[in-house]
C-alpha positions in Angstrom: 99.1 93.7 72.2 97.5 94.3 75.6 95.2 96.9 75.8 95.2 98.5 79.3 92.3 100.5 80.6 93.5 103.0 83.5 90.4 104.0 85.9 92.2 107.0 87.7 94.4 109.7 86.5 96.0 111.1 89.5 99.2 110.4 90.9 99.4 106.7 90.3 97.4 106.2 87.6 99.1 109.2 85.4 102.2 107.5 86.1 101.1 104.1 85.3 99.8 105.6 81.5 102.9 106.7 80.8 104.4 103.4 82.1 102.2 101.1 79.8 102.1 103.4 76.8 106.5 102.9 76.8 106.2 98.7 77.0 106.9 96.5 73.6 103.7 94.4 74.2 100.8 96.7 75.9 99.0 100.1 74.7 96.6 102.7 76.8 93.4 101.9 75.8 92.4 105.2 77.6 92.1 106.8 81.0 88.8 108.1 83.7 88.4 111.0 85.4 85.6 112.3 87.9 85.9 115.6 86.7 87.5 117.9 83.9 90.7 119.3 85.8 94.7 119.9 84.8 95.3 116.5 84.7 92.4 115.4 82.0 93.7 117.9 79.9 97.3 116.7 79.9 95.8 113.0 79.5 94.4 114.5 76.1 97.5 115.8 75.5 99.1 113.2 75.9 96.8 110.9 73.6 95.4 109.1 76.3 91.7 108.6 75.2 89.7 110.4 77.8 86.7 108.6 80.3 84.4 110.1 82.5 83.3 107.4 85.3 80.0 108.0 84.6 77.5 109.7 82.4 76.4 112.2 84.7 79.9 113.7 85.0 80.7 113.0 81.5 78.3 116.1 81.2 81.0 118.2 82.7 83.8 117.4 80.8 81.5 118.5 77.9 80.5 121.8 79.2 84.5 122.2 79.6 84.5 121.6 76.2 86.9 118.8 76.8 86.7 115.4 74.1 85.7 112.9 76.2 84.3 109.4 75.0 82.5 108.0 77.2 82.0 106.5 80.2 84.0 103.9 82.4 81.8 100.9 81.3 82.9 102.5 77.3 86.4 102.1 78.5 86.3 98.7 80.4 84.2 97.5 76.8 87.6 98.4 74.8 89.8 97.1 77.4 91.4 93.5 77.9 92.0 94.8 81.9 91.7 97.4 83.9 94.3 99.4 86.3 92.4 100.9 89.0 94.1 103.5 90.5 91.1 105.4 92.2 91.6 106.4 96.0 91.1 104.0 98.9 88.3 102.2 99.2 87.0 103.5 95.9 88.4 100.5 94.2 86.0 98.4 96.1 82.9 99.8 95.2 84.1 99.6 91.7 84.8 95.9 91.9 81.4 94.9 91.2 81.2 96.4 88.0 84.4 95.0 86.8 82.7 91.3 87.8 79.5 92.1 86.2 81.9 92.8 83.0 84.1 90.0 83.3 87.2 92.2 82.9 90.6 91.6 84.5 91.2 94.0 87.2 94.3 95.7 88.9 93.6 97.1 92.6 96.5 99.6 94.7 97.8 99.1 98.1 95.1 101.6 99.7 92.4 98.7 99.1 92.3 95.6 101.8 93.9 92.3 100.7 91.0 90.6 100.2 89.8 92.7 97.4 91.9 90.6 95.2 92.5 87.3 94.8 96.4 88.1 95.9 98.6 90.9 96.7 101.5 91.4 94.1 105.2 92.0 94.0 107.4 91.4 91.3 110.5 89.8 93.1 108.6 88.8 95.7 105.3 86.2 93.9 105.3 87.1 90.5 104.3 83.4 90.2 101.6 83.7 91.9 100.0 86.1 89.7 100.0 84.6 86.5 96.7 84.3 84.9 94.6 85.3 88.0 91.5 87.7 87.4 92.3 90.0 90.4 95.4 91.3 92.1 95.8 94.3 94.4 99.6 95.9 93.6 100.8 96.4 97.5 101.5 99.9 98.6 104.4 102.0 98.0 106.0 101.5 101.5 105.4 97.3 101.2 106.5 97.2 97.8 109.8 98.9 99.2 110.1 96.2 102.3 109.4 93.3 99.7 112.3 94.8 97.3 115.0 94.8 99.9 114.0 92.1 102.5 113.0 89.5 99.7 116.2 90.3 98.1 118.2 89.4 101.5 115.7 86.2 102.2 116.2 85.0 98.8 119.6 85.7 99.1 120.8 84.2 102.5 118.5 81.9 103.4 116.2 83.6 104.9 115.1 86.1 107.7 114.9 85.5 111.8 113.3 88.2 112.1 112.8 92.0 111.1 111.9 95.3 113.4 111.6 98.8 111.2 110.3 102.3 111.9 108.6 104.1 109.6 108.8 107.5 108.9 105.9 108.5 106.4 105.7 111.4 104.7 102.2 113.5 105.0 100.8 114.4 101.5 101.9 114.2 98.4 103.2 117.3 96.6 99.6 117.8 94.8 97.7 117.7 98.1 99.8 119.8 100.3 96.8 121.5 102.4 96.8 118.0 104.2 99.2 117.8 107.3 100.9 117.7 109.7 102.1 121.0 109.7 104.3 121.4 113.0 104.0 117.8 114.5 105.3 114.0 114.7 102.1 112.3 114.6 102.1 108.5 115.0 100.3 106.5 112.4 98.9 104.5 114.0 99.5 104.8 117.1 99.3 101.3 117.7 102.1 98.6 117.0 102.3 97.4 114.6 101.7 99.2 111.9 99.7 97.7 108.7 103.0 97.7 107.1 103.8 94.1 108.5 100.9 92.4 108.3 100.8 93.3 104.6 104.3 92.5 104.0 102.7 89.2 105.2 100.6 88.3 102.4 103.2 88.4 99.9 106.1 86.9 102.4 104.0 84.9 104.7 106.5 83.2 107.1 108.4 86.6 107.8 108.8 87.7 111.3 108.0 91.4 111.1 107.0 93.9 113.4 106.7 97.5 112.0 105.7 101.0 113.7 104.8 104.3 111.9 105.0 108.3 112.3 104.2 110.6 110.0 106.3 113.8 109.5 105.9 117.0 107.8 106.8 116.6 104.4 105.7 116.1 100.7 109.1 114.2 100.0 109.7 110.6 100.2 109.4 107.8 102.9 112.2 106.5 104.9 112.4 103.3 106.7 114.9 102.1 109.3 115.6 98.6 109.3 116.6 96.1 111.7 117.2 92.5 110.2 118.2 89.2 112.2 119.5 87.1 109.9 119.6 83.3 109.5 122.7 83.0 108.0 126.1 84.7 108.4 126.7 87.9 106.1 129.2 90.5 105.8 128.3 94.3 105.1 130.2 93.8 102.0 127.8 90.8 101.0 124.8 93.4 101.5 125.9 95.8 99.5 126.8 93.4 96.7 123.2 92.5 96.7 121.8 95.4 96.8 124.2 97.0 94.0 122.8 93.8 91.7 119.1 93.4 92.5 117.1 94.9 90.1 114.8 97.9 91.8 117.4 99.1 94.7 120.0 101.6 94.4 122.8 102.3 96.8 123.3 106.1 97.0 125.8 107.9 99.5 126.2 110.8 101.7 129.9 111.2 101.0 128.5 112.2 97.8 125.9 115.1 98.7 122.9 112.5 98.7 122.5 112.9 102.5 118.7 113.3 102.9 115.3 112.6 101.2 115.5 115.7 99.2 119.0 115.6 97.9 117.8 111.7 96.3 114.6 113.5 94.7 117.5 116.1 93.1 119.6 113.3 91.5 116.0 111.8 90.2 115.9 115.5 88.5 119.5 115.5 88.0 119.2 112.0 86.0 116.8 112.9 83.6 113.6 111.1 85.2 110.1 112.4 84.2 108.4 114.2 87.5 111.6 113.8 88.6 110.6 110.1 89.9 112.9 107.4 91.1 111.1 103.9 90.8 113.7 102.0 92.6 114.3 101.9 96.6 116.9 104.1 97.5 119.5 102.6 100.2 122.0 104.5 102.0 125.4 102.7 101.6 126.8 103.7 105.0 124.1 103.0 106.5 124.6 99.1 106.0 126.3 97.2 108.4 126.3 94.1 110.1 127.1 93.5 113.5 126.9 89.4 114.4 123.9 88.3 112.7 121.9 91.9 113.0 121.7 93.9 109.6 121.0 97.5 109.8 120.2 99.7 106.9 117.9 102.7 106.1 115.9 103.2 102.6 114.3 105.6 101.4 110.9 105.5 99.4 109.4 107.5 96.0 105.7 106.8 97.1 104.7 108.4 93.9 106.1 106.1 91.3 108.1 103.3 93.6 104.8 100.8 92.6 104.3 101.8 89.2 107.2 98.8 87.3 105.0 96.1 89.7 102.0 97.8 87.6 103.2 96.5 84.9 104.7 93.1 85.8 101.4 92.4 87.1 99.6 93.1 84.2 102.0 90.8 82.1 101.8 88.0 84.9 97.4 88.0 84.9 97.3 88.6 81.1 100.1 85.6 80.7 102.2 87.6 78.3 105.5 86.1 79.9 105.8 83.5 82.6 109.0 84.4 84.2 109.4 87.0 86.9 112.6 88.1 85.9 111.8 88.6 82.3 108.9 91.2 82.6 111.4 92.9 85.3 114.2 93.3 83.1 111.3 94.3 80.1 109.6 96.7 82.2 113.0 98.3 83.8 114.3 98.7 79.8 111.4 100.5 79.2 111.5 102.4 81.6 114.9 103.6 81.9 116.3 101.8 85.2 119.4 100.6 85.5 121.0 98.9 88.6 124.1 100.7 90.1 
């Protein structure tokens, strides 16, 4: 049994506890916070064995009169590896600790690639992962490219060449005082977007080009896609793909699922905790194929899309199963997901 330290208990890192504490072969060996807030208190609640990062804020969770057992070095000491799940560029300045300790460490998409000795999809380079020391978990909007454009490469022989607008959400729904407010800001303004590039280090060869705006909303990303395939395909080949890769699901407007919000009300509707929906959600009209161009548009959970590769990841460094498609089918049991 794996024993999985958590350094972060916020949007990600809540999500991944709960993840890890419903797999056959891992436990929480506890979680950190900076401070004693909502969330610590539902950790305890939730049995999660409660961190501060260090021992001058471990102080504060005391004076809350929250129990609270020590520090992150206590944790990482009961831990075979860790999960960081701190903000951007916090995970960094964390990483020399975790060296210094000779723990196994997990980094999130808002770090740079070369924090890790390499980025991490399940579909995509699960192989790659297997027994390494580091891996950074590639953000929510890559891990939804990688889902749906490795399942076509893989599928068909590969891709020509892709071009896809993004259209990013602002904050989450627990830091709504971030915009925009009334505006279509591009971010960045530049093209292309990060997006591509770090599609790139888990699918090197793939011609990608991506831009990005964000809009004014808590819910969801969506992504239009343009694919040039290698191969012929039919629309009806895509959405036979889709409706049997583990990770996607095909909703459809005809059936009252026309916009980002009506998908996060069948999450609800299906019984999903925070009303999450781990898999990429694919509009079935929108596929079609016209000559050897693909067009489709997805839509992205950017709170819980990464948390299954979490997992896989963890299985692939700590070698607990060698075989991509084992730990996805483990992880997706688990978890509840089912394909269409």
């Amino acid at each position: 049994m794996i024993l999985v330290g958590i350094n972060g208990y916020g949007t990600i890192g809540k999500r991944v506890a709960d993840a890890v504490s419903m797999q056959p072969d891992m436990n929480v060996a506890g979680v950190v916070k900076t401070r004693p807030t909502h969330e610590a208190k539902h950790a305890i609640k939730s049995n999660y064995g409660l961190y501060a990062n260090n021992r001058e804020n471990m102080q504060k969770f005391i004076e809350a009169d929250m129990a609270v057992l020590g520090t992150l070095e206590d944790l990482i000491d009961k831990s075979d590896i860790i999960v960081d799940c701190t903000p951007g560029k916090i995970g960094a300045a964390n990483k020399p600790l975790y060296v210094s300790k000779g723990i196994k460490a997990i980094f999130q998409g808002g770090e740079k690639p070369d924090i890790a000795e390499v980025s991490f999809n399940s579909q995509g380079n699960y192989k790659e992962c297997i027994g390494k020391d580091y891996a950074r978990v590639v953000s929510c909007n890559t891990t939804g490219l990688c889902r749906t454009l490795g399942a076509i490469e893989q599928a068909f022989g590969g891709i020509r060449k892709t071009r896809i607008t993004l259209i990013r959400r602002g904050p989450d729904p627990g830091n709504s005082s971030k915009g925009p407010v009334n505006a279509i800001v591009p971010n960045p303004v530049t093209v292309p977007s990060h997006h591509g590039p770090d599609v790139n280090t888990i699918f090197p060869d793939m011609d990608i080009m991506t831009s990005a705006v964000v809009v004014p909303t808590t819910l969801m990303h969506l992504h239009t896609m343009i694919v040039e395939l290698k191969n012929p395909a039919t629309t009806g080949d895509i959405i036979k793909l889709f409706k049997n890769t583990p990770r996607i699901i095909l909703v459809r407007a005809s059936e009252g699922i026309a916009s980002t919000a009506e998908i996060m009300e069948h999450a609800r509707d299906i019984g999903r905790k925070r009303g999450d929906l781990n898999e990429i959600a694919v509009w079935e009209e929108s596929i079609n194929v016209v000559g050897n161009e693909l067009f489709y548009i997805q839509a992205i959970h950017q709170e819980s899309d990464v948390v299954p590769e979490n997992i896989d990841c963890i299985r692939a460094m700590c070698g607990l199963t060698q075989n991509a498609s084992e730990s996805i089918a483990m992880t997706d049991k688990a978890l509840g997901l089912t394909m269409n």
